[in-house]
Every structure is written in structure tokens, then in C-alpha cells.
C-alpha positions in Angstrom: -64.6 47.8 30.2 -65.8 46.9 26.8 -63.3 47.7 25.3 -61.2 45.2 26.9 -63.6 42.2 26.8 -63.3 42.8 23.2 -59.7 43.1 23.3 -59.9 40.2 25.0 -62.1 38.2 22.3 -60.1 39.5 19.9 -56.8 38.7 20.7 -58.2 34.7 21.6 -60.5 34.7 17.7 -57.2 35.5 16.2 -54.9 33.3 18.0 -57.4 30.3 17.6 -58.2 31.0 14.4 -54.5 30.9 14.0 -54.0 27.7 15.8 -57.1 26.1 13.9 -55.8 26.6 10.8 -52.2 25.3 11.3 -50.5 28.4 11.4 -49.4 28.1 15.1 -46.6 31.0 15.9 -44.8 28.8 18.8 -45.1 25.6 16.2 -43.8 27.8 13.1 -40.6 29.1 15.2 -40.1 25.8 16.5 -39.8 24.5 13.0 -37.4 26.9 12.4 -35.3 26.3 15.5 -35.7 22.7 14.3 -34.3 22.9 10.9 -31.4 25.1 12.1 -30.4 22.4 14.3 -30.8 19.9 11.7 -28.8 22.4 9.7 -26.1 22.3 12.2 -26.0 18.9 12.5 -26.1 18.1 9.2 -23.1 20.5 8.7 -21.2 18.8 12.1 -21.6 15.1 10.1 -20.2 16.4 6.8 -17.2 18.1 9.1 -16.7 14.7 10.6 -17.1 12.8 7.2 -14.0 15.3 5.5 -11.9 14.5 8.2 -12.1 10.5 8.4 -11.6 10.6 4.0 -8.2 12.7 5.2 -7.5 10.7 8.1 -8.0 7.3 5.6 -6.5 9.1 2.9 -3.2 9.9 5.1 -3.2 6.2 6.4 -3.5 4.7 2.7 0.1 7.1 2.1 1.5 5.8 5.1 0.7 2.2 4.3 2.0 2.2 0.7 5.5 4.1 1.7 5.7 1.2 4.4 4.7 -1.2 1.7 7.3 0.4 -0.9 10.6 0.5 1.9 9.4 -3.1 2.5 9.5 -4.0 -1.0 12.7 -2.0 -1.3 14.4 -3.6 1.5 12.8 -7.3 0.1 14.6 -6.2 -3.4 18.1 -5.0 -1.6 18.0 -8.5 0.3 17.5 -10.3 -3.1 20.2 -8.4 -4.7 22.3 -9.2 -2.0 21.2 -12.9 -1.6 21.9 -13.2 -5.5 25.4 -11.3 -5.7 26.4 -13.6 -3.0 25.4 -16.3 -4.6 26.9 -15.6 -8.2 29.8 -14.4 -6.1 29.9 -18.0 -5.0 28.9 -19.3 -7.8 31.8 -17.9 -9.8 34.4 -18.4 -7.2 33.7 -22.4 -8.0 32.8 -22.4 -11.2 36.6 -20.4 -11.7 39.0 -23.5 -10.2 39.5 -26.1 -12.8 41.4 -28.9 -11.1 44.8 -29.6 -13.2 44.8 -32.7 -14.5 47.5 -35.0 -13.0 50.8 -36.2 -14.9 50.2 -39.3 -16.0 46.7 -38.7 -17.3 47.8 -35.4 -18.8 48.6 -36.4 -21.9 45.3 -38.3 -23.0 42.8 -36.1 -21.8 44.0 -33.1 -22.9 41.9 -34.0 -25.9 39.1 -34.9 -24.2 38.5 -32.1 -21.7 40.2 -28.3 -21.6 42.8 -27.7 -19.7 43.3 -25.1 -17.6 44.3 -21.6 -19.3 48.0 -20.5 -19.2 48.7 -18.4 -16.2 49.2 -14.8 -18.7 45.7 -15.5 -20.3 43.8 -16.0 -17.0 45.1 -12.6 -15.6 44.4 -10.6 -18.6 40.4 -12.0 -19.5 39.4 -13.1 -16.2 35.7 -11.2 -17.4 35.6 -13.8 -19.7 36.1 -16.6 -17.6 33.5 -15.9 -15.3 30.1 -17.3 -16.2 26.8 -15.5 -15.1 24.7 -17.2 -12.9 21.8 -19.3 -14.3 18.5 -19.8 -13.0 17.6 -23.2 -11.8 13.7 -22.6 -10.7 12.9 -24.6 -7.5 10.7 -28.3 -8.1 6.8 -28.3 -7.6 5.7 -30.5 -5.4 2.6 -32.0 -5.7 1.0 -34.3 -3.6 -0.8 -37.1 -4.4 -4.0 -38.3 -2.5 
């Protein structure tokens, strides 16, 4: 029997020795347990944090090809807009009204006549004038 009261002592001197100290068994696996979790959490963020940068990464592709067929589409309208418009500006700028009979003779010095009918059909390149610019006003108002 004295044996085990002092197995008994024993075992409670250590473990509140143990516990006085700091170096608590239950607190020190606890701890552990603790940081592992933290550890997988930690882990689970980064996991999350890779796969919004893809996610933003993809979406920033997307958005510039969207942005470049836009701009492509912008640039094929312009083309288009501005081939019409030399189109129709060349198709005006081409007729030269003939200059009637009675006035033929005195302003043929003063303005061109229209080019013999052989010479239009062989330089018609040459005839056609590329389109200028005219930039648009600025309107400013005043206050």
C-alpha cells in the first residue's frame, strides 16, 4: 500500500511540477494541433490567393482580346466609312461640267476643259484625287 500512495505522490509532484513550470503536456499538444491548423489554413488562403491572380489574370486576356476585336471592328468601320467616302468623294470630284457653246471659246482660257475622251480612258489613276482631310470645327462656348 505504500507503494502506491507514493506512486500516487509521484505521479501528481511530477505532473504539477510540470504544469507549474509551463510545460503543460495537454497545452504543448494543443499548441501543436494549433499551429497545424494555422498551417493548413495558412496553406488553404495561399490556394485561394493563386487561383483569384489566374482567375484575374484570365479575365484581363479576355478583356484585352474583346478590347482588340472592338478596336479592329472600330478600324474596319473607319476603313469602310473612309473608302466610301473617297469613293464618293472621287466620283464628284471626276465630272467636270462641259462648258456650253457660246461661252466655250472665252473660258477655255480661263478654266480647263474637260480632257479628250482617249486621254480620260487611258490615265483615269491620274485623274482621281486622294481624299483630303478637313478636321471637324472646335466649338467653344462662351460664358
Amino acid at each position: 500500500m505504500i507503494a502506491a500512495v507514493a506512486l500516487f505522490i509521484g505521479s501528481w509532484g511530477v505532473m504539477g511540477v510540470q504544469m507549474a513550470s509551463g510545460h503543460d503536456p495537454a497545452l504543448v499538444a494543443d499548441a501543436r494541433l494549433r499551429a497545424q491548423k494555422i498551417a493548413r489554413i495558412e496553406a488553404a488562403d495561399r490556394a485561394i490567393q493563386r487561383r483569384e491572380r489566374a482567375v484575374a489574370r484570365r479575365f484581363a486576356r479576355e478583356h484585352a482580346r474583346e478590347a482588340a476585336k472592338r478596336a479592329a471592328a472600330a478600324a474596319a468601320a473607319a476603313s469602310a466609312a473612309a473608302k466610301a467616302a473617297a469613293s464618293a468623294s472621287t466620283s464628284t470630284a471626276t465630272t467636270v461640267p462641259a462648258p456650253s457653246s457660246s461661252s466655250a471659246s472665252s473660258s477655255e482660257s480661263a478654266t480647263p476643259s474637260a480632257p479628250s475622251s482617249s486621254a480620260s480612258s487611258t490615265s483615269t489613276a491620274q485623274q482621281t484625287p486622294a481624299p483630303v482631310y478637313t478636321p471637324t470645327p472646335v466649338v467653344t462656348s462662351v460664358s
